[in-house]
N, C-alpha and C positions, 0 to 999 in steps of 0.2 A: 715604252719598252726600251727604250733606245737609255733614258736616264737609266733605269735601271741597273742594263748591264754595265754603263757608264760607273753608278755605285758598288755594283759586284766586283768589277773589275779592279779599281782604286781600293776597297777594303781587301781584296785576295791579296795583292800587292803589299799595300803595310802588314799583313799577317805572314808575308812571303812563302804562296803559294798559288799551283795554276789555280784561275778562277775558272768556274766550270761554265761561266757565258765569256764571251770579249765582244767588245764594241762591233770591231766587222762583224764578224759570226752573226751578230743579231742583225746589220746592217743589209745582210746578204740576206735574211730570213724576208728582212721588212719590204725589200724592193725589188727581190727578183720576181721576174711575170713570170716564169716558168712553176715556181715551188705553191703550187696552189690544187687543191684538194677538187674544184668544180668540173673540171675535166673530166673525172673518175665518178663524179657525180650524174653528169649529164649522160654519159655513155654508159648502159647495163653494162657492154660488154669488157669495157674496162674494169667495171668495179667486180664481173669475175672475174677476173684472169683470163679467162680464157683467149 
């Protein structure tokens, strides 16, 4: 993931425009412990709302 937006990023650039990933952006996706779906998984009462 990380090459990736590494790629997006460097082509958005010579076509001189925002690229729609950036290296942090993904950085922050990869390694934060908070940004994680099991939480809401684990708990019924999270995954309603309620």
């Amino acid at each position: 993931m990380q090459a990736l937006a590494a790629v997006t990023e460097d082509v958005c650039k010579v076509l001189r425009f925002d690229p729609p990933i950036y290296r942090r952006r993904m950085d922050f996706y990869v390694n934060d412990a908070e940004f994680s779906s099991r939480a809401s998984a684990e708990c019924p009462e999270l995954a309603t709302g309620c």
